[in-house]
C-alpha positions in Angstrom: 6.0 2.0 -47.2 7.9 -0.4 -45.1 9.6 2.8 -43.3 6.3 4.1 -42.4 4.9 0.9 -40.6 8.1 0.2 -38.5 8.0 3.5 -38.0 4.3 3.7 -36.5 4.9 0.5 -34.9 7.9 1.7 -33.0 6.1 5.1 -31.8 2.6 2.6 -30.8 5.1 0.5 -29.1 7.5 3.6 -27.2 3.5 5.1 -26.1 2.5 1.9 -24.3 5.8 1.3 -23.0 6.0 5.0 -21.6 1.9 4.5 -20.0 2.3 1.4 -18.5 5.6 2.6 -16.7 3.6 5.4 -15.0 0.7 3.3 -14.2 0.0 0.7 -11.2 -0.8 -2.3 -12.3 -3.4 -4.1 -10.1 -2.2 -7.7 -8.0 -4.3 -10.6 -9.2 -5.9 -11.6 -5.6 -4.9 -11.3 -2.7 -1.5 -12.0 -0.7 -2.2 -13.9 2.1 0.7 -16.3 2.9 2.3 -16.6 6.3 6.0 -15.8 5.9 8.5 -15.0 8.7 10.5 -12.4 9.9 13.3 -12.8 12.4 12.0 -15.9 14.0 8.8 -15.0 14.3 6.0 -16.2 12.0 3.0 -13.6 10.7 -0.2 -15.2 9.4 -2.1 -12.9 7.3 -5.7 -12.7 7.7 -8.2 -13.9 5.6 -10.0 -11.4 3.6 -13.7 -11.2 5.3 -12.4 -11.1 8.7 -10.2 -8.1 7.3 -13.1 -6.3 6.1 -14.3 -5.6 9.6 -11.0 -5.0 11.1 -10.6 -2.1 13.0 -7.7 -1.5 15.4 -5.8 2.0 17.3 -2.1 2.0 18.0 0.6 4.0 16.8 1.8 4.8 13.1 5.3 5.5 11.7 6.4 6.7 8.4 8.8 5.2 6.3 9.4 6.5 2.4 10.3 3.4 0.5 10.8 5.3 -2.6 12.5 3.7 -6.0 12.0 0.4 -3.0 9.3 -2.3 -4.0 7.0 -3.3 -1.6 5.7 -6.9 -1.1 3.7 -7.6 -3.9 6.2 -6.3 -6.9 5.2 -2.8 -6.6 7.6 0.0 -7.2 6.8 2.4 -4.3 7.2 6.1 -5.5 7.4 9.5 -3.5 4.0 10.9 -2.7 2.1 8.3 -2.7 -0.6 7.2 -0.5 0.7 3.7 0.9 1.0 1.8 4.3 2.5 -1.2 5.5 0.7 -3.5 8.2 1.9 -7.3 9.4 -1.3 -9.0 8.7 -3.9 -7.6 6.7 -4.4 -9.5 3.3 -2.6 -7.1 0.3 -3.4 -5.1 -1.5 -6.3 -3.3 0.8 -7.7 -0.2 1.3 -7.7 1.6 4.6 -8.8 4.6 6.3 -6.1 6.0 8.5 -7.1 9.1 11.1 -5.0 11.0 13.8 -6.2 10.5 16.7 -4.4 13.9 18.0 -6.5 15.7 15.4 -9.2 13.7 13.6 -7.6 14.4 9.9 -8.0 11.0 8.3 -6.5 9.4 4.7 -7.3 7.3 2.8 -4.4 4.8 1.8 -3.0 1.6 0.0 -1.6 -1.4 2.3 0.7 -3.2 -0.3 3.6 -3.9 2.0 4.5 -5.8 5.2 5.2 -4.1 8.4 7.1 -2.5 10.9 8.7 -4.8 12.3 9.3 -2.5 15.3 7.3 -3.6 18.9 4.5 -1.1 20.1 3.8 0.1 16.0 0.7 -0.6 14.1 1.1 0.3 10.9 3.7 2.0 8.6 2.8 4.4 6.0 4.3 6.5 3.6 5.8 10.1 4.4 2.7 11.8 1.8 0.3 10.0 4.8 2.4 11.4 7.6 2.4 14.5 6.0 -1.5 15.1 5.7 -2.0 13.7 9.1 0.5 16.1 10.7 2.8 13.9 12.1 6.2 14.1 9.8 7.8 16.2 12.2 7.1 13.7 15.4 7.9 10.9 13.1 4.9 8.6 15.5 1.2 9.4 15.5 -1.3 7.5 17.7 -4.3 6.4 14.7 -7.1 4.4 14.0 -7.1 2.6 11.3 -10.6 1.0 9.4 -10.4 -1.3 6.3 -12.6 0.0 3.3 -11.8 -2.6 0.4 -9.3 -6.0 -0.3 -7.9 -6.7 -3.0 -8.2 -5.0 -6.6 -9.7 -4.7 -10.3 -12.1 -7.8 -10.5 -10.7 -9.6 -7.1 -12.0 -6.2 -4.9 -14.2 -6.7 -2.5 -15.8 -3.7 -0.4 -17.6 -3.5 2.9 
């Protein structure tokens, strides 16, 4: 009897363990502390200001896969993030080629480039459906949709 309740304890216990591995677990609030990068200071902006943000300039891809990104999360191949210097994390966005019009939809969780001239980062599966992988650069627009996540998200 024992045998049998360790035993269905250990397989509960392996299931969750397994699920919450392959799930992303939303960030409490929103990440909006100044910090600094090679002398120069970044200060996030403040989460209704963001909601209204809008802004054109060039993307670049990066894949930070098996990396973590800013706020703890692993970063895995194929999916949809983005990096930007000062938008409050984690937000939605709404990337689009401005060479094509194909847009995406995507998940700022990370800070960057770090590179003068660039706009945004974003994952190669964004690159990819926008049609830039091969140039590496992409001129976009980019449009915030939503901050934040679970019970802290706030929409448009």
């Amino acid at each position: 009897m024992k045998f049998r309740l360790f035993t269905a304890a250990a397989v509960i216990l392996a299931t969750v363990l397994a699920s919450c591995q392959s799930q992303r677990h939303p960030y409490k609030g929103y990440k909006k502390s100044p910090y600094t990068i090679k002398g120069h200071r970044f200060v996030p902006m403040d989460v209704h200001p963001a909601l209204s943000y809008k802004a054109e300039g060039i993307a670049s891809f990066y894949e930070g896969s098996g990396g973590v990104n800013a706020i703890g999360e692993h970063l895995r191949s194929g999916e949809y993030y983005a990096a930007h210097r000062t938008l409050p994390l984690p937000c939605m966005v709404r990337i689009t080629s401005l060479a094509n019009g194909k847009s995406v939809e995507a998940r700022v969780s990370d800070r960057g480039p770090f590179i003068a001239g660039r706009l945004i980062d974003v994952s190669a599966a964004v690159a990819r459906d926008l049609g830039f992988t091969e140039k590496g650069l992409e001129r976009v627009r980019i449009e915030v949709l939503s901050v934040g996540d679970g019970d802290y998200k706030v929409r448009k």
